[in-house]
C-alpha positions as CSV (number, residue, x, y, z in Angstrom):
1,X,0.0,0.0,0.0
2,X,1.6,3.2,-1.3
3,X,2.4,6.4,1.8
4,X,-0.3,8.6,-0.1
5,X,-3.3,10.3,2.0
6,X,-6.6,10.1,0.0
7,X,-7.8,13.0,0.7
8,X,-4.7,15.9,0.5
9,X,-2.3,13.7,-1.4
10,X,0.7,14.1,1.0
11,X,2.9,11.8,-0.5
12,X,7.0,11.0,0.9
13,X,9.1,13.5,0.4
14,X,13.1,13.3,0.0
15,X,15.7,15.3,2.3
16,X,19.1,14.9,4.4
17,X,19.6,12.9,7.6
18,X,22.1,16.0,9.1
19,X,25.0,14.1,11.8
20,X,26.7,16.5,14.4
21,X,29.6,16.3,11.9
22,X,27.5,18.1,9.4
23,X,27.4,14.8,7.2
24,X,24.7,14.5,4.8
25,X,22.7,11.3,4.0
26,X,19.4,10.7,1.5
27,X,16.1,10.2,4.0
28,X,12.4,9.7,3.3
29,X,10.5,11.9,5.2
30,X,6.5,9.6,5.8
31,X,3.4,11.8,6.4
32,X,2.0,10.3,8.9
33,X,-1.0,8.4,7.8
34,X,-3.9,6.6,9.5
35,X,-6.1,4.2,8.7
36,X,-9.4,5.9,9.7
37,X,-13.5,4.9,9.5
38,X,-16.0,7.8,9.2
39,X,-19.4,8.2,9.0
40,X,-21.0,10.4,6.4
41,X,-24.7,11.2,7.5
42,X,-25.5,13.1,4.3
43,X,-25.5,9.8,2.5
44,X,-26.1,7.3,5.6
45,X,-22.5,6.2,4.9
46,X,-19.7,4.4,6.6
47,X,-16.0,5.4,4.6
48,X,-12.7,3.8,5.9
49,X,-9.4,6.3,4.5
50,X,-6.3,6.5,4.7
51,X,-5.8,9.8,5.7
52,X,-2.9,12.2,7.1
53,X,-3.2,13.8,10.8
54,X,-3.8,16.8,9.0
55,X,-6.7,15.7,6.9
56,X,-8.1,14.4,10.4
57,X,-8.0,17.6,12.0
58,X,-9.5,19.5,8.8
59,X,-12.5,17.3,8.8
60,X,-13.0,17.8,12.7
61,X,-13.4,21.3,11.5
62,X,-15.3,21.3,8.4
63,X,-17.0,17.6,8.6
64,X,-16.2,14.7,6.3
65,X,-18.7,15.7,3.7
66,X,-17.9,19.0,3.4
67,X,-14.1,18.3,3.1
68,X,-14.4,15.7,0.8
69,X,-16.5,17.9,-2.0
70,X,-13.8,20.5,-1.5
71,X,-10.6,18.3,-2.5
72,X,-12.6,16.7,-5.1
73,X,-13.5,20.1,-6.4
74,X,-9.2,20.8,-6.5
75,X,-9.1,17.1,-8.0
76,X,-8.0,15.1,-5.2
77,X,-9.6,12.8,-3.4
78,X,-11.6,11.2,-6.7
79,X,-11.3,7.8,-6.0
80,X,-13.9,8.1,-3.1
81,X,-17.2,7.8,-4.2
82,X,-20.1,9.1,-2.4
């Protein structure tokens, strides 16, 4: 299963694992994803995602519904079907 949230996208991104000696090495930097079951009211709904923390805290704020019509209206989140 690929490190990609369903809903914002976040995806791995590349960078340098810095020693005390200054030292540069290639790391992965994960978002931090979680498997996560929410229920959608508008269409009587149950949805499990794979979303970030950040897509967790956005639909606390807005509601799952709401969110999810917004990121499909930037183009993401199109493989959920509601």
């Amino acid at each position: 299963m690929s490190k990609v949230c369903q809903l914002t996208g976040r995806r791995p991104q590349s960078g340098h694992k810095v020693s005390h000696s200054n030292i540069k090495t290639k790391r992965r930097f994960e978002p931090n994803l979680q498997k996560k079951r929410f229920y959608i009211p508008e269409v009587d709904k149950w949805v499990t995602l794979r979303v970030s923390t950040k897509a967790v805290r956005c639909i606390n704020k807005l509601g799952i519904y709401q969110y999810i019509k917004r990121q499909q209206k930037k183009g993401l989140a199109t493989d959920i079907k509601l």
